[in-house]
C-alpha positions as CSV (number, residue, x, y, z in Angstrom):
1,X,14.0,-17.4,22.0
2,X,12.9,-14.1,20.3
3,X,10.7,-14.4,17.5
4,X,11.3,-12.1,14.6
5,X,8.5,-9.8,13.4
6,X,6.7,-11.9,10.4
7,X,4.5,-9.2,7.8
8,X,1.4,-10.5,7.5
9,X,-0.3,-11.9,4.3
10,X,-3.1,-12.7,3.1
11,X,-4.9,-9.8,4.5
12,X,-6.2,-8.0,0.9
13,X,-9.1,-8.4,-0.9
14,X,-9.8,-7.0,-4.5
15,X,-12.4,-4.3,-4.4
16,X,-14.6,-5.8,-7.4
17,X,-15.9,-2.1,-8.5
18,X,-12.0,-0.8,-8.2
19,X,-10.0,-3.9,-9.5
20,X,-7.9,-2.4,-6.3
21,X,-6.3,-4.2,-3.1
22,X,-7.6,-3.0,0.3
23,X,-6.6,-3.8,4.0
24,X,-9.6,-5.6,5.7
25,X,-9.0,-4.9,9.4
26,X,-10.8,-7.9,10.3
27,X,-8.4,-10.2,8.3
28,X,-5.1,-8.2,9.9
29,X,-7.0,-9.4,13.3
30,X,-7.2,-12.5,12.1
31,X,-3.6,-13.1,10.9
32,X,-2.6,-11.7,14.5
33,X,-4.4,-14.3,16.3
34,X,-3.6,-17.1,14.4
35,X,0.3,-15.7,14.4
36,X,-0.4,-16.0,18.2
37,X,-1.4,-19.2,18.1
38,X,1.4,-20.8,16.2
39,X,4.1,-19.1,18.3
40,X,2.4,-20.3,21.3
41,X,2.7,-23.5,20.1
42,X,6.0,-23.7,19.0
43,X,6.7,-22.7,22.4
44,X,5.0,-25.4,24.3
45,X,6.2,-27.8,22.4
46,X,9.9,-27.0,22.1
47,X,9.7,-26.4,26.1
């Protein structure tokens, strides 16, 4: 099964002196671990 590439979300915060949206690189880890960790149970499961 290949998986399709999923953009990831919820990985902006509003800058409160700016009022603008930034990338945290810490939350685009985050989202890529926890992407991981679905698939690979989706996987398991549907083995």
């Amino acid at each position: 099964m290949k998986v399709q590439p999923i953009s990831l979300v919820w990985n902006k915060v509003t800058n409160p002196s700016t009022g603008e949206k930034i990338i945290l690189d810490a939350l685009v880890k985050r989202r890529a671990k926890e992407r991981q960790l679905f698939l690979s149970n989706i996987t398991k499961t549907n083995i």
